[in-house]
C-alpha positions as CSV (number, residue, x, y, z in Angstrom):
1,X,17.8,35.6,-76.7
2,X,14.3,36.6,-76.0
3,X,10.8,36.1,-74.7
4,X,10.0,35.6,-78.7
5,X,12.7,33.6,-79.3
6,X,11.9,31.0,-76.5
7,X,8.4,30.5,-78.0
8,X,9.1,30.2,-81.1
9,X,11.7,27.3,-80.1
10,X,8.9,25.5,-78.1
11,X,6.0,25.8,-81.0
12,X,9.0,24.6,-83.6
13,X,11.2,22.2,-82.4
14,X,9.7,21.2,-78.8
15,X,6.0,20.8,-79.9
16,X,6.9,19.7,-83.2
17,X,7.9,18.6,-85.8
18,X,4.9,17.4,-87.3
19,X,4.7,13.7,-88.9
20,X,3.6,13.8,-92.6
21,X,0.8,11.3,-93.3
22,X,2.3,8.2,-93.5
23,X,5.3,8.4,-92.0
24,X,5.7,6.0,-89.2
25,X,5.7,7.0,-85.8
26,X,8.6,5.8,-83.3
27,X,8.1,4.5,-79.7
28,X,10.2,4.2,-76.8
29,X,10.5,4.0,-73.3
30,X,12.5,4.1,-70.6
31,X,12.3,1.6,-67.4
32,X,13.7,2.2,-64.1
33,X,14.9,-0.6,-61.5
34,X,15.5,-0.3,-58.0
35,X,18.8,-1.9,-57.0
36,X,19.0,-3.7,-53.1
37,X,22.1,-6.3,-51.8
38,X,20.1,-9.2,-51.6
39,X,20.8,-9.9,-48.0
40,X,20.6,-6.7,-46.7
41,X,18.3,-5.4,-48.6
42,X,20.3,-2.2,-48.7
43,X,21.1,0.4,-51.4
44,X,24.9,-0.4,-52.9
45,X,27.0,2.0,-50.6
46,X,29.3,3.4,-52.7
47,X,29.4,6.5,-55.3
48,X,30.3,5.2,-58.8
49,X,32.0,7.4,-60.6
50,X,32.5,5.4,-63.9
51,X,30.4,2.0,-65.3
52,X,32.9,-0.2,-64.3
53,X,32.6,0.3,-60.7
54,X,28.9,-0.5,-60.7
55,X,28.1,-4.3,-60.3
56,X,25.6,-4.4,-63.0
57,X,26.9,-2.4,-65.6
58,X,30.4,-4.0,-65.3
59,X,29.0,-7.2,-65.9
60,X,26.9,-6.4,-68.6
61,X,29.7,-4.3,-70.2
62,X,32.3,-7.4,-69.8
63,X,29.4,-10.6,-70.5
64,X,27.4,-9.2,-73.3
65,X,30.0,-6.7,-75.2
66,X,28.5,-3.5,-73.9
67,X,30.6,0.3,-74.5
68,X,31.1,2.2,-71.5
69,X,30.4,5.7,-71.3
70,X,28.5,8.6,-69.6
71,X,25.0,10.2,-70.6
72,X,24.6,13.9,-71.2
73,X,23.6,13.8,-67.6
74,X,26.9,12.9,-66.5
75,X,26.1,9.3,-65.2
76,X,27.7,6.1,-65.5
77,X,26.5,4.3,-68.8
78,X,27.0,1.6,-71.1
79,X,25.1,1.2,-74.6
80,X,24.4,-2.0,-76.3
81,X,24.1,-2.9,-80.0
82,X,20.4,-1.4,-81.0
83,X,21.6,1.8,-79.0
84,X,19.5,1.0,-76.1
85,X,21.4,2.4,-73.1
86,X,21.6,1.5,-69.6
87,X,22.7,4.2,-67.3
88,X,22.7,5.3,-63.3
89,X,20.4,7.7,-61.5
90,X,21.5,9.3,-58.2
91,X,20.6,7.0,-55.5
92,X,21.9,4.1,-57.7
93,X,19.0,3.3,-59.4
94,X,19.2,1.4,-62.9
95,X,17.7,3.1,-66.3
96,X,17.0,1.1,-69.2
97,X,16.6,3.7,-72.1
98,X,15.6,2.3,-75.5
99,X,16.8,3.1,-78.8
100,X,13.8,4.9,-80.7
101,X,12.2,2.6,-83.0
102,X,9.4,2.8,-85.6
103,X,8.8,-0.8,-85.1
104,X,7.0,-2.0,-82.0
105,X,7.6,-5.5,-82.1
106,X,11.3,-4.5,-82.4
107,X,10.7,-2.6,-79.8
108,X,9.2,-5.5,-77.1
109,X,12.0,-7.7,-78.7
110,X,14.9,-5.3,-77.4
111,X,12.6,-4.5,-73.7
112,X,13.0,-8.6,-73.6
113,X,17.0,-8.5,-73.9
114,X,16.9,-6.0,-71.8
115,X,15.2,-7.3,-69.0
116,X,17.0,-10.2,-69.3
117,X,20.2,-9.0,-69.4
118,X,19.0,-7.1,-66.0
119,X,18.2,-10.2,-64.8
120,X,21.5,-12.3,-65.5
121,X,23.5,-9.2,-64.1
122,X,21.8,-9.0,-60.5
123,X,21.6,-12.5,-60.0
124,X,25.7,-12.7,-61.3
125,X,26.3,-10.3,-58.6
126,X,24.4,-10.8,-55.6
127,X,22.1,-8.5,-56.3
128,X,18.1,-8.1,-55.9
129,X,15.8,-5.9,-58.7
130,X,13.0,-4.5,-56.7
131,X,10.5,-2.6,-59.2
132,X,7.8,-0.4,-57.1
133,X,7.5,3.3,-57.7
134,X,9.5,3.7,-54.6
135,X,11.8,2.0,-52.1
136,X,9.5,0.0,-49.9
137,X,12.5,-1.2,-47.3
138,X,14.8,1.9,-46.5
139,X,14.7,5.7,-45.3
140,X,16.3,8.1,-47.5
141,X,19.0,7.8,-44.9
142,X,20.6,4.8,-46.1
143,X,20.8,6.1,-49.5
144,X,24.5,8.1,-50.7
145,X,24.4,10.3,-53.6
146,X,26.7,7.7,-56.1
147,X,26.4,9.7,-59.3
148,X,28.2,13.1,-58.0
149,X,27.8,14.8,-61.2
150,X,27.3,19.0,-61.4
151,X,23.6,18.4,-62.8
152,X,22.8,16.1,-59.6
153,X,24.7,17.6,-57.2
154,X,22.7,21.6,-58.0
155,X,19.3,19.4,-58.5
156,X,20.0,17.7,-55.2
157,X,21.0,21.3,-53.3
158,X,18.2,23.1,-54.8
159,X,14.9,20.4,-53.9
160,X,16.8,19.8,-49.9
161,X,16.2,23.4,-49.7
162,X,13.0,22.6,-50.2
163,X,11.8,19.9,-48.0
164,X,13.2,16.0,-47.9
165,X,10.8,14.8,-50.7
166,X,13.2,16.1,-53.3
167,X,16.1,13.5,-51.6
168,X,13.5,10.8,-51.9
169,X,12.8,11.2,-55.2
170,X,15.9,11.6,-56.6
171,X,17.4,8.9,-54.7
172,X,14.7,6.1,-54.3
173,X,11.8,6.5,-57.1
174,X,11.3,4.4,-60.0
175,X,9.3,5.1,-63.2
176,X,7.9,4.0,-66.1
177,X,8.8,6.8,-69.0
178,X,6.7,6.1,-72.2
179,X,7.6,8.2,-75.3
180,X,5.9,8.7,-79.1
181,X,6.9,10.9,-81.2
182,X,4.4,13.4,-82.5
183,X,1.8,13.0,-85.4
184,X,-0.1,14.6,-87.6
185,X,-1.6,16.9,-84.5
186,X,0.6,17.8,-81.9
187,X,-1.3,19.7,-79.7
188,X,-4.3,17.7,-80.0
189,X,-2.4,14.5,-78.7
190,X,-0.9,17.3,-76.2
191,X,-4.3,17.9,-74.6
192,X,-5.2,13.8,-75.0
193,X,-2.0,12.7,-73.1
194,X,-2.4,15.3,-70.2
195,X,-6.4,14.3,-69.9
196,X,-5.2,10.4,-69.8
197,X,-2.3,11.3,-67.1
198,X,-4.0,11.2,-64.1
199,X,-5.9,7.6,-64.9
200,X,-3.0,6.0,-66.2
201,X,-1.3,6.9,-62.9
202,X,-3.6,5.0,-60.9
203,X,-4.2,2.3,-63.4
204,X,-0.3,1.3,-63.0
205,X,0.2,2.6,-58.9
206,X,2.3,0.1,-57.3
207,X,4.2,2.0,-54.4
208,X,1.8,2.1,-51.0
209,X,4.2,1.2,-48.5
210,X,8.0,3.6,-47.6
211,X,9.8,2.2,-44.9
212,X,8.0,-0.8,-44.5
213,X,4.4,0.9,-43.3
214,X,1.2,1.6,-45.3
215,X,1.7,5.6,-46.4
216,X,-1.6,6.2,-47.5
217,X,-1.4,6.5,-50.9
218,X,-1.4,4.1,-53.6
219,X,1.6,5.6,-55.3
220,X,4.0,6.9,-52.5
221,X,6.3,7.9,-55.7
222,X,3.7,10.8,-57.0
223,X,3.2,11.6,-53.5
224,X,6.9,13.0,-53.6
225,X,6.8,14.4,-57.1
226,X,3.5,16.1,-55.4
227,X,5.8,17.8,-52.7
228,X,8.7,18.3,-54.2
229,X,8.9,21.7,-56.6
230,X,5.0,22.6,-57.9
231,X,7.1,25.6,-60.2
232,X,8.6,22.3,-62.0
233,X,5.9,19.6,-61.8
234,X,2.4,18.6,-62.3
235,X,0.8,19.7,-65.5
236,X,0.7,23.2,-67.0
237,X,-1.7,22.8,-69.3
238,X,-3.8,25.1,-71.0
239,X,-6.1,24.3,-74.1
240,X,-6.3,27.9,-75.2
241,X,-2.6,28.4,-76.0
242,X,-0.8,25.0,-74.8
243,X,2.7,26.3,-75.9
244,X,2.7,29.8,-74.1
245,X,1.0,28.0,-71.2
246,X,4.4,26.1,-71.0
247,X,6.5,28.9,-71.7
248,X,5.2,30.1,-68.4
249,X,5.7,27.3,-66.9
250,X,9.2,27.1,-68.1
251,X,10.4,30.9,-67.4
252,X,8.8,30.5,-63.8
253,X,10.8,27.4,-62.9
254,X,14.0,28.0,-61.1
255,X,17.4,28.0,-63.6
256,X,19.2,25.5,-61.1
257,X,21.9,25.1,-63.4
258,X,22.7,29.0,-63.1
259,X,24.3,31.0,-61.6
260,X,27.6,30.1,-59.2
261,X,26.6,26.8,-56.5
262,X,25.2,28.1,-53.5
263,X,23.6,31.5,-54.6
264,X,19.6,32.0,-54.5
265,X,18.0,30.4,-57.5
266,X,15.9,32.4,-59.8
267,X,13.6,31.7,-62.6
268,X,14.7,31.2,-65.8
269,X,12.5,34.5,-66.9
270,X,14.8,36.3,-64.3
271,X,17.6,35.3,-66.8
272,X,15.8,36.1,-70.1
273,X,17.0,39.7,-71.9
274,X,20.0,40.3,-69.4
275,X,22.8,38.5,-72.1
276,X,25.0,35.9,-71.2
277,X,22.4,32.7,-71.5
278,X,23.0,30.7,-75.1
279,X,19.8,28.6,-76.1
280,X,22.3,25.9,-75.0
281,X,20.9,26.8,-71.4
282,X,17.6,27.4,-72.0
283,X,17.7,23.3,-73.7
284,X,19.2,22.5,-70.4
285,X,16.9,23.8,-67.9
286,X,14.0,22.4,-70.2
287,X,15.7,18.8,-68.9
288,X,15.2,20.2,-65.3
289,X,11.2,20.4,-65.9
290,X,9.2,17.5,-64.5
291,X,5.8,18.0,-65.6
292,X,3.6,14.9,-65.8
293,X,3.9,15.1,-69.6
294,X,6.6,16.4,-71.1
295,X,7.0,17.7,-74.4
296,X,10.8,17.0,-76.2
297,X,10.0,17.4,-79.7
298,X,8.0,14.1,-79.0
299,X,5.6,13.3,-76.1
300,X,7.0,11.8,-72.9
301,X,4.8,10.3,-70.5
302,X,6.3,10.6,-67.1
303,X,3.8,9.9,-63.9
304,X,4.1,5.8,-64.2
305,X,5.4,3.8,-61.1
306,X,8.3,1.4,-62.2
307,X,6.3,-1.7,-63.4
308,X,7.9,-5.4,-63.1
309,X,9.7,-5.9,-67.0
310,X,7.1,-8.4,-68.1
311,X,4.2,-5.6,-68.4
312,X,7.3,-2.8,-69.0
313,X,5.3,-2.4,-72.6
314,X,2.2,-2.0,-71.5
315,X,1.3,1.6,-70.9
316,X,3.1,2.0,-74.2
317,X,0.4,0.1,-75.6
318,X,-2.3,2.1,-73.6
319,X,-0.8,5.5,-74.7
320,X,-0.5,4.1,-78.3
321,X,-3.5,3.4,-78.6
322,X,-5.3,6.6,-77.6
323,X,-2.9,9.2,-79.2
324,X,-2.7,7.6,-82.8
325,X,-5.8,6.3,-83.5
326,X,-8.0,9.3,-85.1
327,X,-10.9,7.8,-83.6
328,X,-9.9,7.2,-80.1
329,X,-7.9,10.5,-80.1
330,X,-11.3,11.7,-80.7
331,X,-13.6,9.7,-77.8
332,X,-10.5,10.9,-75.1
333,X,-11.7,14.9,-76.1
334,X,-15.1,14.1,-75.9
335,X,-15.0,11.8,-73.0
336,X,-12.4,12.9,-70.7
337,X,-11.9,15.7,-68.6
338,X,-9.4,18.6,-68.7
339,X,-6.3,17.9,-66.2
340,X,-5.9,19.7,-63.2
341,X,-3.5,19.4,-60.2
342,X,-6.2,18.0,-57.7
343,X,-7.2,15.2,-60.0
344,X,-3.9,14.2,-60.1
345,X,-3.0,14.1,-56.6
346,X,-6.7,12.1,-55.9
347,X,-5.1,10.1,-58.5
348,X,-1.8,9.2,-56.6
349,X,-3.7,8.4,-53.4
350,X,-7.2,7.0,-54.0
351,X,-5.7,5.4,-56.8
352,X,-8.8,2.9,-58.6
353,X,-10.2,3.1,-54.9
354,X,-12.3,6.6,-55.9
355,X,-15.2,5.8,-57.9
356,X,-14.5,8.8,-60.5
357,X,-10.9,7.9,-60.7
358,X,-11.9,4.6,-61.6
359,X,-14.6,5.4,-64.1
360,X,-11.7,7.3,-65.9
361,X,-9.3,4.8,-65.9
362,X,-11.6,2.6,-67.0
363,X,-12.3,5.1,-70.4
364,X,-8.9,5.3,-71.1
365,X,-8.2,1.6,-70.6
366,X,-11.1,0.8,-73.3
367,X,-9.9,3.6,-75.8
368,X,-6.4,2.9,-75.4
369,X,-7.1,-1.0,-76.2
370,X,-9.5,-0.3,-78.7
371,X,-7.0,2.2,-80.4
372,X,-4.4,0.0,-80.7
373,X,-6.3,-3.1,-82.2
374,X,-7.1,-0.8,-85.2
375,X,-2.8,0.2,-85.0
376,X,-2.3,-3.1,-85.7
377,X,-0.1,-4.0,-88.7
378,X,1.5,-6.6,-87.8
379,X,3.2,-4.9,-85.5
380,X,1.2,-4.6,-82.6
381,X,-0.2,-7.6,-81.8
382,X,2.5,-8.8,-79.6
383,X,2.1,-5.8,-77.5
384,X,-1.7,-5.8,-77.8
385,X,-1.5,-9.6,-76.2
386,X,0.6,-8.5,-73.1
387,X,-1.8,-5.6,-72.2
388,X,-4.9,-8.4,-72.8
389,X,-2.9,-10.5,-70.4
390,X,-2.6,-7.4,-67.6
391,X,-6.0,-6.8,-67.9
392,X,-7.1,-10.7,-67.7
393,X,-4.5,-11.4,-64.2
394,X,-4.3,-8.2,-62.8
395,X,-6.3,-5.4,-63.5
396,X,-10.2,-7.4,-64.2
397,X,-10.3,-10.2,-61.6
398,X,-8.4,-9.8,-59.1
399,X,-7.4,-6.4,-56.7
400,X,-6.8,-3.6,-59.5
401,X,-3.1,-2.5,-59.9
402,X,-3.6,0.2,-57.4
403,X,-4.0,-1.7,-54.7
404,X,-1.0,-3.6,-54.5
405,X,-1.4,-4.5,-50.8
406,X,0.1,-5.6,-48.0
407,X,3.4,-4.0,-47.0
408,X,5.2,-7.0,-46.4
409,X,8.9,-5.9,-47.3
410,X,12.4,-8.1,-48.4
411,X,14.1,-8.7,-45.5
412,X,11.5,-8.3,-43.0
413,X,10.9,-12.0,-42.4
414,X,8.0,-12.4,-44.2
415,X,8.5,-12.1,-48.5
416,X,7.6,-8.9,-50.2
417,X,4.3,-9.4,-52.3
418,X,3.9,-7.5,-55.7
419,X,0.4,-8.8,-57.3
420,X,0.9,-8.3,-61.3
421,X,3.7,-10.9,-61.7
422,X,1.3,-13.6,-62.7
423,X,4.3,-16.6,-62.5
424,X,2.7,-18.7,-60.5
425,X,-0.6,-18.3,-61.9
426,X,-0.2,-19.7,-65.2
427,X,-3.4,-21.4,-65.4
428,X,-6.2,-19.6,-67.7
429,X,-8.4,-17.7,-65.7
430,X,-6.6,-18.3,-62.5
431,X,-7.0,-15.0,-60.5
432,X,-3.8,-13.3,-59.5
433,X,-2.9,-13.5,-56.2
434,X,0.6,-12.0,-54.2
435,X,3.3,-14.0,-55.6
436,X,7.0,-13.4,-53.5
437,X,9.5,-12.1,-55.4
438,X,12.8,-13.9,-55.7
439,X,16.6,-12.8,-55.9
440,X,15.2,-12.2,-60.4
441,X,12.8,-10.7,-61.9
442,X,10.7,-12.8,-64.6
443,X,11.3,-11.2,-68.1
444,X,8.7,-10.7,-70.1
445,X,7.9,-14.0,-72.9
């Protein structure tokens, strides 16, 4: 295995396939919760080495009919009847992972069971679904490792070495993951997506407060992906040669899977030509890479905060929208402008609160909308309403989604506020105000 051979892997099967005219695109995404106790307000303090030890997925598994297994990450899972998988992260969080579909509608109808089988499940168990980018109650502190798997545990040993905001995001972010498979021009979406990233970041930034106290920044989840490995985040993105500016990116980034535990990590590239690493590890350390946009032989959009699961499809929508429609493909080139590393972090702090930020969002907001109404084949619309409805209670009259403000936390006397879950402002054109949150979430309708 060589230099050659890595690339052509990327342009072939990483960066492509190619859709064929016609041929129907598939969607999916994949939604993080935060799990608390519901009086304590504390992560579950346990490690959980199978589903059946974990509250949520036990009940699920036994209630609905779910199979138990593990995820090629090594965590605790348990997959229900359209494929859609639920499945643990390190610090305990909860990952919703949908199965692909060419349908959206089919799509917001399994995000809807799955919500609400979230929902069922916590409040069965005593349990309490917080869903900001980032723990707004605890310090890393009261966080254990409970999925102890080889992956997590060289992942976990590698980013400590490296300051405390790898712990923190391993072990307390949520996200939003939104994924589309790749049309008729992959690299021009490629370029689209990575131009959007840093607006659709602070269109959707819901995490300003960490242990209770304003941090700041208007997603205190980017701010750790910010600080935690810049050889494995942020976006590598070059319009000249997008593939080999990855490659780079890739061969730079240390091979944290190996090697023997404990010994100095070294770049992939350090690897490359000395025999002994299959393509098998080079797939594997491509899992390890956390740009904003990732390629997988589809798109994955990565840089969301968690979002509460009534407006779980609506960046889908957004994204949609401006990478398969021609014409708003188009607009975004024209309009937008190319990624860098400092618009992104401006992006994660000043959220809609800097002018040019704002402006941006604003473009993509109108493309992506506009994009999607001209998707529609009767599949859409559905989806199309519940980004109209985002944009008519939270983003347009109200604070925008950034500013999701104050830091009023569970359990600290006073109830935690999370503007954007308009359920108690059902009236037409009643602005959106804080609403508490309660032991459930409200699934989407």
């Amino acid at each position: 295995m060589n230099r050659a051979t890595l690339l052509r892997h990327l342009r072939d099967e990483i960066f492509g396939p190619r859709a064929p005219r016609g041929v129907r695109r598939r969607y999916g995404l994949e939604a993080e919760v935060l799990v608390l106790e519901s009086g304590s307000m504390l992560p579950l303090q346990r490690p959980f080495p199978d589903a059946a030890a974990h509250p949520i997925l036990a009940h699920i598994a036994r209630t609905r009919k779910w199979t138990a297994g593990f995820s090629h990450a090594g965590s605790p899972m348990v997959t229900g009847p359209s494929g859609g998988r639920l499945s643990l992260e390190p610090g305990g969080q909860v990952e919703y992972s949908s199965a692909p579909s060419a349908r959206p509608a089919r799509l917001l109808e399994e995000m809807i069971k799955a919500g609400s089988a979230l929902e069922e499940a916590a409040s069965a168990t005593g349990l309490q679904i917080i869903t900001r980018g980032i723990d707004p109650v605890n310090p890393i502190g009261a966080y254990p490792l409970a999925v102890g798997s080889e992956r997590y545990l060289r992942l976990g040993a590698h980013l400590a070495a490296l300051g405390p905001a790898g712990g923190r995001m391993m072990r307390q972010t949520i996200s939003l993951q939104v994924n589309v498979s790749w049309g008729e021009n992959p690299m021009e979406e490629w370029t689209v997506a990575n131009r959007a990233a840093p607006y659709l970041l602070a269109l959707f930034a819901n995490s300003p407060c960490y242990e209770g106290r304003a941090t700041g920044h208007r997603s205190t989840r980017a701010w750790q992906w910010r600080s935690l490995d810049p050889a494995r985040t942020g976006l590598p993105v070059d319009a000249s040669d997008p593939v080999e500016a990855y490659l780079r990116f890739a061969l730079g980034a240390g091979a944290i899977l190996l090697g023997e535990p404990g010994e100095d990590v070294r770049p992939f590239g350090d690897w490359v030509g000395g025999g002994g690493v299959t393509m098998e590890h080079w797939e594997d350390h491509l899992s390890t890479l956390f740009p904003e946009v990732r390629p997988r032989g589809y798109l994955e959009l990565r840089g969301l905060d968690a979002l509460p699961i009534r407006w779980w499809t609506v960046p889908l929508t957004i994204l949609a929208g401006i990478l398969c429609d021609p014409m708003a493909r188009e607009e975004a080139l024209a309009s937008l402008d190319p990624p860098s590393d400092p618009l992104l972090e401006r992006a994660g702090r000043a959220g809609l609160g800097d002018a040019e930020i704002r402006a941006g969002a604003e473009r993509v907001w109108e493309l992506g909308l506009a994009g999607v109404s001209r998707l529609d084949d009767g599949e859409w619309g559905s989806l199309e309403a519940i980004a109209r409805d985002f944009d008519r209670r939270v983003r347009t009259p109200g604070p925008p989604a950034s500013e999701w403000e104050p830091c009023d936390t569970p359990g600290s006397g006073r109830p935690q506020t999370i503007p954007g879950d308009p359920g108690a402002h059902e009236e037409a054109g009643d602005p959106v105000g804080p609403v508490a949150v309660s032991s459930s979430v409200r699934s989407a309708r």
